[in-house]
C-alpha positions as CSV (number, residue, x, y, z in Angstrom):
1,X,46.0,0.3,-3.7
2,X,44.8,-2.4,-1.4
3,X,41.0,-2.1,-1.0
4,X,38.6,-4.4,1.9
5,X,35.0,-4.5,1.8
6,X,32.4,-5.7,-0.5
7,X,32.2,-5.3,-4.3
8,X,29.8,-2.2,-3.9
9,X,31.8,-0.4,-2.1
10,X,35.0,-1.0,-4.3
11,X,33.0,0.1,-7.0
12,X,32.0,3.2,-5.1
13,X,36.1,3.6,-4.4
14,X,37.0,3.1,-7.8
15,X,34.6,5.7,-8.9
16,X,35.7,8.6,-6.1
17,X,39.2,7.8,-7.8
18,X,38.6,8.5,-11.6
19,X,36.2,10.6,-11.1
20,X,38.7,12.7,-8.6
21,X,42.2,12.2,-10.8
22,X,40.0,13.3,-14.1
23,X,39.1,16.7,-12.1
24,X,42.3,17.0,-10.7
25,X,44.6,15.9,-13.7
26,X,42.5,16.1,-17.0
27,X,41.9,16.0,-19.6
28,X,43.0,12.3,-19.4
29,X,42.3,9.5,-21.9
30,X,40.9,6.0,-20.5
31,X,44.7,4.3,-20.6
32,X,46.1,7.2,-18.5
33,X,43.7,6.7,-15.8
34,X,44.0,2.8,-15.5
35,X,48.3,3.2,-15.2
36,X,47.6,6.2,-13.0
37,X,45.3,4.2,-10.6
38,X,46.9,0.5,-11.1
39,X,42.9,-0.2,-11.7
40,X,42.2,-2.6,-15.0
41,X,41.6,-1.1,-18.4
42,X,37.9,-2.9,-18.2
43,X,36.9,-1.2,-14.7
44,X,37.9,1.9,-15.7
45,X,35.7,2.0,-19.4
46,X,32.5,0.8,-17.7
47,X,33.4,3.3,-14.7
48,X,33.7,6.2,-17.8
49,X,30.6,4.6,-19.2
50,X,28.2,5.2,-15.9
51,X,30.1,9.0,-15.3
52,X,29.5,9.8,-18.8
53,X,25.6,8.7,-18.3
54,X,25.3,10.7,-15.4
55,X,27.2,13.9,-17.1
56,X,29.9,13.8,-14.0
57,X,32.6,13.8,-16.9
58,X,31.8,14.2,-20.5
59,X,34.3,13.7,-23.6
60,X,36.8,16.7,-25.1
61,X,38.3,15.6,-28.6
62,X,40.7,13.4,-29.0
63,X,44.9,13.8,-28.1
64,X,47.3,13.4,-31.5
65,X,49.2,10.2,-31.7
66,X,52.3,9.7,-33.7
67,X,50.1,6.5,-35.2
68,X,47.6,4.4,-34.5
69,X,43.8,5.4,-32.8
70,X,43.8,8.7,-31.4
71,X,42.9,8.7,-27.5
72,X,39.2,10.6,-26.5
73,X,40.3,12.7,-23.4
74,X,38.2,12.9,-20.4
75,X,37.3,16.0,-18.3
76,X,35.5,16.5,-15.6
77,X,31.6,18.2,-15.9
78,X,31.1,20.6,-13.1
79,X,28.1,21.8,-14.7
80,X,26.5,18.6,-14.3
81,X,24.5,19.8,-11.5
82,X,24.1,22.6,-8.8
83,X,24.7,23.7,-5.1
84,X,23.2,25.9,-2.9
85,X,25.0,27.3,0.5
86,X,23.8,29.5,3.0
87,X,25.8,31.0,5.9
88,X,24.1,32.7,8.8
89,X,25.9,35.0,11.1
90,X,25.2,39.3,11.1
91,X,24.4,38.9,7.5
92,X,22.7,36.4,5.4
93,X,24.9,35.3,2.3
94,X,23.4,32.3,0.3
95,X,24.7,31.4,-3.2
96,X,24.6,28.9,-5.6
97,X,28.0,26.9,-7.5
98,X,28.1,24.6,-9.6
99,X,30.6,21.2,-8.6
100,X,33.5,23.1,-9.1
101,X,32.9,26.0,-6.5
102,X,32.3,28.8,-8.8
103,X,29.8,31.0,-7.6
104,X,26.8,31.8,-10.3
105,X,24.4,33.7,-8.4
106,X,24.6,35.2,-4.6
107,X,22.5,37.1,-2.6
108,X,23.0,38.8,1.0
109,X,20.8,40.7,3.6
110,X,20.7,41.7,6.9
111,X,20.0,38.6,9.5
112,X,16.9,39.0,11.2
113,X,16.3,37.7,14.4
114,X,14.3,34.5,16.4
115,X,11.2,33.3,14.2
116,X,11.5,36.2,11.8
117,X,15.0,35.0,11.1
118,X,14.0,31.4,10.4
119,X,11.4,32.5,7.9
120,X,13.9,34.6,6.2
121,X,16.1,31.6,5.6
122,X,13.5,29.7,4.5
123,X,12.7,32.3,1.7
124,X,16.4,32.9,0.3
125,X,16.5,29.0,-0.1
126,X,13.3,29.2,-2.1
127,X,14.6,32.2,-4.1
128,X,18.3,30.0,-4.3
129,X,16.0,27.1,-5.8
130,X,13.8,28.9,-8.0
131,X,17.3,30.8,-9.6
132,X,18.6,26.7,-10.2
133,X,15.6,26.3,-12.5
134,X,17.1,29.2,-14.9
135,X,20.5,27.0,-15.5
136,X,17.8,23.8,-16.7
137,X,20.3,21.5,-14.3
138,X,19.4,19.6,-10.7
139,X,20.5,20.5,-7.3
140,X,22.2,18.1,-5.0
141,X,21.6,19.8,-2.1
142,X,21.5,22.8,0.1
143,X,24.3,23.5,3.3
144,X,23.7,25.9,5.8
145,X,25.9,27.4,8.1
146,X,24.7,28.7,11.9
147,X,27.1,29.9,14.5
148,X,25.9,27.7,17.1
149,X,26.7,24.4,17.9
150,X,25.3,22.3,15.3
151,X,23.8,18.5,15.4
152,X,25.0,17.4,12.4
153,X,23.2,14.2,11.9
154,X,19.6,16.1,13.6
155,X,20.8,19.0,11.7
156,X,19.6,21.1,15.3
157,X,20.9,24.6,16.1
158,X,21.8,24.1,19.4
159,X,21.9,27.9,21.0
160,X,22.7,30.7,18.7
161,X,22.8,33.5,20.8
162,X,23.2,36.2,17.8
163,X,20.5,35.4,16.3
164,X,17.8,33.8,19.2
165,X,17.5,30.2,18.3
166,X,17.4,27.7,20.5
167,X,16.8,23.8,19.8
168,X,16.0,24.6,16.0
169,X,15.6,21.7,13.8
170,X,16.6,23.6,11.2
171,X,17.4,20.7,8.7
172,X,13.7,19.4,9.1
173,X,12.1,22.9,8.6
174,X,14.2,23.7,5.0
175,X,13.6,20.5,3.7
176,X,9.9,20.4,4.3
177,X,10.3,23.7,2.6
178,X,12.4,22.6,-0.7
179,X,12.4,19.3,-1.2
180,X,15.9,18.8,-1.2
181,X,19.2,17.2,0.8
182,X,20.1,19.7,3.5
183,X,22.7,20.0,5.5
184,X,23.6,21.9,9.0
185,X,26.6,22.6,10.0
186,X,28.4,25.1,12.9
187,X,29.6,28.7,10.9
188,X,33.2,28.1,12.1
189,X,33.8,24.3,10.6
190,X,32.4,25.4,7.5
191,X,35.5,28.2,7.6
192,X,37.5,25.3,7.9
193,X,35.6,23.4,4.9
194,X,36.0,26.2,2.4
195,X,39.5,27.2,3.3
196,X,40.2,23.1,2.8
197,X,38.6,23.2,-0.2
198,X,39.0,26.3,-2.0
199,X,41.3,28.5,0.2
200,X,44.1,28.7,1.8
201,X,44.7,24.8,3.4
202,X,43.4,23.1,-0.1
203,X,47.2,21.9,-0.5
204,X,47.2,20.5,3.1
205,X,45.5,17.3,4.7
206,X,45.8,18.6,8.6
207,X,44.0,22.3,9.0
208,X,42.7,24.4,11.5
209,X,40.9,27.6,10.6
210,X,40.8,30.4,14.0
211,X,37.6,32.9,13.8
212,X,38.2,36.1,15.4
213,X,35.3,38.3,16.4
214,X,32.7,38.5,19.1
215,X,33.2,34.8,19.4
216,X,36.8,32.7,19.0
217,X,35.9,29.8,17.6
218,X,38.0,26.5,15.7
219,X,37.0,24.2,13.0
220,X,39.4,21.2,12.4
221,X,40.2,18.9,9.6
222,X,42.3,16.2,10.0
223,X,43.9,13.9,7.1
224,X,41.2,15.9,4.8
225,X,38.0,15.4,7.0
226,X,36.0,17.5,9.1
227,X,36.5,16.7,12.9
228,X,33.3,17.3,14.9
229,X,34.0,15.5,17.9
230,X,32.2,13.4,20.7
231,X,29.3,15.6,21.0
232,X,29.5,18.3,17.9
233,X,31.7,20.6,19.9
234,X,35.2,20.1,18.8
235,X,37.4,23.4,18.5
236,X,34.9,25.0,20.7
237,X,38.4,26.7,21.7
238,X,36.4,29.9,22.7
239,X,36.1,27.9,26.3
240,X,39.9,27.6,26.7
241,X,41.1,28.6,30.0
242,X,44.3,30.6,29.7
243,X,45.1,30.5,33.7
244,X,44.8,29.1,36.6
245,X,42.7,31.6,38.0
246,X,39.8,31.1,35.4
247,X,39.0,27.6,36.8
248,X,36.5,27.1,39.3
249,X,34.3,30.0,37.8
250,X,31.5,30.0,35.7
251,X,31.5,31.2,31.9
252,X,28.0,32.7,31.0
253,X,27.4,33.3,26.9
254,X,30.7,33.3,25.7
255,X,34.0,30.9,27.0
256,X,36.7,32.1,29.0
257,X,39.1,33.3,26.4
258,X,36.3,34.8,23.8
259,X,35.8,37.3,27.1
260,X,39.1,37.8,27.1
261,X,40.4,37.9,23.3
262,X,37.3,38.0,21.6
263,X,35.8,41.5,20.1
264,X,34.7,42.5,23.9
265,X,38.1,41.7,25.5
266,X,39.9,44.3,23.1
267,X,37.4,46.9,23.6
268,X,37.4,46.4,27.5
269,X,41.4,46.1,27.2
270,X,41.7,49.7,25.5
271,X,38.8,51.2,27.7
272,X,41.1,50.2,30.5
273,X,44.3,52.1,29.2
274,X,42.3,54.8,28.3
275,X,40.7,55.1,31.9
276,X,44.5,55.4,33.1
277,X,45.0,58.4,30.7
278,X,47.4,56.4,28.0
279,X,47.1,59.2,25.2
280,X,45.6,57.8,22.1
281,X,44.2,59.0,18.7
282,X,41.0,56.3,20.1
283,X,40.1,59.5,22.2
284,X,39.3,61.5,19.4
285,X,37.6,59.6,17.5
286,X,35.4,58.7,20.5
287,X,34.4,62.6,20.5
288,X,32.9,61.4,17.0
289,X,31.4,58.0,17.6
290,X,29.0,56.3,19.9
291,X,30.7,54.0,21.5
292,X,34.2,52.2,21.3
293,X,34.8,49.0,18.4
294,X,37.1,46.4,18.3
295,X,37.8,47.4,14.7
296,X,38.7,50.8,16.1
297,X,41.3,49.4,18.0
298,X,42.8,47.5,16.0
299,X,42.2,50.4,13.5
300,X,44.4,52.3,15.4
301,X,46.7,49.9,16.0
302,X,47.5,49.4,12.2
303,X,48.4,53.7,12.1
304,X,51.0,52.6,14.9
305,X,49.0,54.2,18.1
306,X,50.8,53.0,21.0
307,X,48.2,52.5,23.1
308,X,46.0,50.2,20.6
309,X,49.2,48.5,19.7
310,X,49.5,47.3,23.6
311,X,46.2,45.8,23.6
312,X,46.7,44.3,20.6
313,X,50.2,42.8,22.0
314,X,47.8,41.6,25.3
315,X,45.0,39.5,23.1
316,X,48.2,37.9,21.0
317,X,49.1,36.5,24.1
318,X,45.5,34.8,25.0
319,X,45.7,34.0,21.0
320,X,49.3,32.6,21.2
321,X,48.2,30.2,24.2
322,X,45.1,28.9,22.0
323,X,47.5,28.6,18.9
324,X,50.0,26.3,21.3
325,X,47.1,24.2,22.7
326,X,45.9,23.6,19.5
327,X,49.6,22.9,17.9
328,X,50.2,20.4,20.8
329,X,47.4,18.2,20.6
330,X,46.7,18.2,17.0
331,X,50.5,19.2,15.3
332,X,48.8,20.9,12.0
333,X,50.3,21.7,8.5
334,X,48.6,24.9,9.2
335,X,46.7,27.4,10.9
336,X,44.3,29.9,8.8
337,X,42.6,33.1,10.7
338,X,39.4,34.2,9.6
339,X,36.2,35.6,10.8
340,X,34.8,39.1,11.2
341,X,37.9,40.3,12.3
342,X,39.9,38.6,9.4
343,X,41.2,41.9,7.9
344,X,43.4,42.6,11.0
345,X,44.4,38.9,11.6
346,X,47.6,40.1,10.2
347,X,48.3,42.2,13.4
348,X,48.2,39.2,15.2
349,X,50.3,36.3,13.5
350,X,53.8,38.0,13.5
351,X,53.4,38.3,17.1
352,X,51.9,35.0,17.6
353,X,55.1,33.3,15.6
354,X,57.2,35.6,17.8
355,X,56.4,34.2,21.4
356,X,56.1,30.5,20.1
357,X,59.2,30.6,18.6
358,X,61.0,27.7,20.3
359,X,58.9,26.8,22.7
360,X,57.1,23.9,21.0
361,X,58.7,20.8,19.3
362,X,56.6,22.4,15.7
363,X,55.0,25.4,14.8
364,X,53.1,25.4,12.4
365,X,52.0,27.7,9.1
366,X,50.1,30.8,10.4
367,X,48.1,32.6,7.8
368,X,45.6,34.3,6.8
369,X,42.6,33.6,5.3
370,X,42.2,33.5,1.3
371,X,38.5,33.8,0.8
372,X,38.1,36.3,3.9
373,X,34.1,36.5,4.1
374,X,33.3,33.8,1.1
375,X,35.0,30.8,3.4
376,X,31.8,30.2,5.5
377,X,29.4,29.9,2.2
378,X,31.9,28.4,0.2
379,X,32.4,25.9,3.3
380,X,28.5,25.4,3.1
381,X,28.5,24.5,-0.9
382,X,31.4,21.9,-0.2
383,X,29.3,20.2,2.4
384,X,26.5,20.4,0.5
385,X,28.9,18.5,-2.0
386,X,30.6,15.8,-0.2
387,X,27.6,15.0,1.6
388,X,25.4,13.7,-0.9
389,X,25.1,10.9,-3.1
390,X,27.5,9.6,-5.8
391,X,30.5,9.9,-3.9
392,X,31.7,12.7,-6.4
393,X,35.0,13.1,-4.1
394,X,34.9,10.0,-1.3
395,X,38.8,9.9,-1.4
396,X,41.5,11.5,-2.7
397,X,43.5,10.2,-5.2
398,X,46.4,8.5,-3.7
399,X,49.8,9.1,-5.2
C-alpha cells in the first residue's frame, strides 16, 4: 500500500489496519499480520505494543509449531470499552455494546414530546451511563438518532415534526449532561450505518437503506462511508417528484412522494377504492376499528384482498421511480428497506424488481432489512464508534 501524509498520520493508518485485520482475521500472530499488510515486522510489534496497552487487542496462547518458538496469537478486545446509542422516533430505544456491537443492556419507552421529550433523553443517557459503571470499563461515546435533518458537526435537530423540536442543539445539551463524546445524526443514515455495519449491506462498500412509513426517507454509504451531502440532506428522497404535474407546487410537512407513498398515501389510496365500492375484507374490519392504517392495508394485502393488493401495486410504482433515481445516479451493490413499515417491505420488492426489469443499464440487490427495528440504534452505537478517537476502524483492510 502506498501511503502520503505525515508520519502521524501513517502511524494512525497503520494502526486502523492491524487493529482491523486482527478483528476481522484473528487470532493472528505478529508475522502474519506484517506479510498480510506488506508493513515491517518492527512497525507492527510496537503497533501490538501500544494496542495491547490500551486493551484494543490482548494475547490468546500461543499456535503449535512443527519446531522452533511457538507464535502468541492476537485477537481483538471488544470489551475494552463501551457504547451507548440512542434512537428517537415513536419510541425511545437506547442501548449499550461493547466494540463489537453486541448489545448488553437496552431499554425502550414511549417518546414524549417537545421539552418533555428532551428531558426524557437526557435521563435514559444518564441511566445508559450509570449501567456502564456496573461493567468497571470507559465509554467512548454516546450516538443519537432523530428523524429530522441533523447538523452533524453542530449536532442541531433541524425540524422534527414527530416529536416538536425545532433548532435543538441537542449534541450541546447531552454532553453538558454526561460528560461524554456525543454524536447526532438523522434516524434514516443511521439505518444505513447499522445495516453497513452489522446488517444486511456489511459485505458491500456502495449501500442505500429505503425507510418506509409516515416518512420515505434514504441514508447512503458510498465506498463504506456515510454520505451526508452539501447541506446534511442527502437521500432526503421523501421530496422526489414523481411527475410533471408535482412541480410548481408547494410541499408542506412531508415531500411529494412521502404524500404519495408514505403511510398517508396508502391509507388515502384504499380510502379512495373503498369510496368507489371495491369490496374488501378493510370494510369489516373498519366496523371494528377507529380509523383506517397503513398496516391494515398492507395487512390485507398479505391475505390476498384484491382491493389492498391494488394500492399496494400503486405505491410500488411511486417506490419503483425512487428505487430508479436512486440506481441511476448512485449505481449501488444494494438497496435495503427498513423502517416502520419494514415487516411488509417484502410486498413491495418483487414488484419493484418487476417494473425495472430492463429498463436500467443495472439493477441492483433489493432486500430486506436484517436487524428490522435494531438498525437505527445499532446505526447510532457504530457512529458513536467510528467517530471517536483511536481510529479503532479508520480504513478497511485492503486486500
Amino acid at each position: 500500500m502506498n501511503h502520503t501524509g505525515d508520519g502521524s498520520l501513517l502511524r494512525k493508518v497503520n494502526e486502523s489496519a492491524i487493529l482491523e485485520i486482527i478483528r476481522e482475521q484473528g487470532p493472528l500472530s505478529r508475522s502474519e499480520i506484517a506479510r498480510s499488510l506488506h508493513i515491517s515486522p518492527a512497525t507492527v510489534t510496537r503497533i501490538v505494543t501500544e494496542l495491547l496497552e490500551k486493551r484494543l487487542i490482548q494475547e490468546r496462547g500461543a499456535r503449535v509449531a512443527p519446531f522452533g518458538r511457538r507464535p502468541i496469537l492476537l485477537e481483538f478486545n471488544p470489551r475494552a470499552s463501551l457504547i451507548i446509542g440512542v434512537y428517537v422516533h415513536r419510541n425511545m430505544i437506547g442501548a449499550v455494546s461493547d466494540l463489537n456491537g453486541e448489545i448488553l443492556q437496552r431499554i425502550a419507552q414511549p417518546a414524549l414530546p417537545g421539552e418533555a421529550g428532551i428531558q426524557q433523553l437526557i435521563t435514559l443517557v444518564r441511566t445508559l451511563h450509570k449501567i456502564t459503571r456496573e461493567y468497571g470499563l470507559p465509554v467512548r461515546g454516546v450516538g443519537i438518532g432523530a428523524p429530522s435533518i441533523v447538523l452533524y458537526r453542530e449536532g442541531t435537530v433541524v425540524w422534527a415534526p414527530s416529536l416538536g423540536w425545532r433548532n435543538v442543539p441537542l449534541k450541546v445539551l447531552v454532553e453538558q449532561a454526561v460528560d461524554l463524546p456525543v454524536f447526532v445524526e438523522n434516524e434514516v443514515n443511521l439505518i444505513a450505518l447499522g445495516e453497513s455495519w452489522r446488517g444486511a449491506g456489511r459485505d458491500v462498500d456502495n449501500l442505500v437503506c429505503i425507510s418506509l412509513g409516515a416518512g420515505i426517507g434514504a441514508g447512503i454509504v458510498l465506498s463504506g462511508y456515510l454520505y451526508r451531502g452539501a447541506h446534511c440532506a442527502a437521500g432526503e428522497i421523501g421530496y422526489l417528484l414523481p411527475d410533471t404535474q408535482c412541480l410548481g407546487r408547494s410541499y408542506e410537512g412531508f415531500g411529494c412522494l412521502e404524500g404519495l407513498a408514505g403511510s398517508a398515501g396508502i391509507v388515502r389510496c384504499a380510502q379512495e377504492k373503498l369510496s368507489s365500492g371495491q369490496p374488501s375484507i378493510l370494510v369489516d374490519w373498519l366496523k371494528k376499528e377507529a380509523q383506517l392504517t397503513a398496516e391494515m392495508v398492507l395487512l390485507a394485502a398479505r391475505q390476498g384482498d384484491t382491493c389492498a393488493q391494488q394500492v399496494v401495486d400503486e405505491i410500488a410504482d411511486y417506490l419503483a421511480l425512487a428505487v430508479a433515481s436512486l440506481t441511476c445516479v448512485l449505481d449501488p451493490h444494494r438497496i435495503v428497506f427498513s423502517g416502520d413499515l419494514v415487516e411488509f417491505a417484502d410486498l413491495f420488492v418483487e414488484r419493484i424488481e418487476a417494473r425495472l426489469r430492463g429498463a436500467l443499464p443495472t439493477l441492483p440487490e433489493l432486500v430486506v432489512s436484517q436487524l428490522r427495528t435494531d438498525a437505527a440504534v445499532l446505526g447510532a452505537l457504530a457512529m458513536a464508534l467510528f467517530e471517536t478517537d483511536e481510529g479503532v476502524f479508520v480504513q478497511k483492510v485492503q486486500a
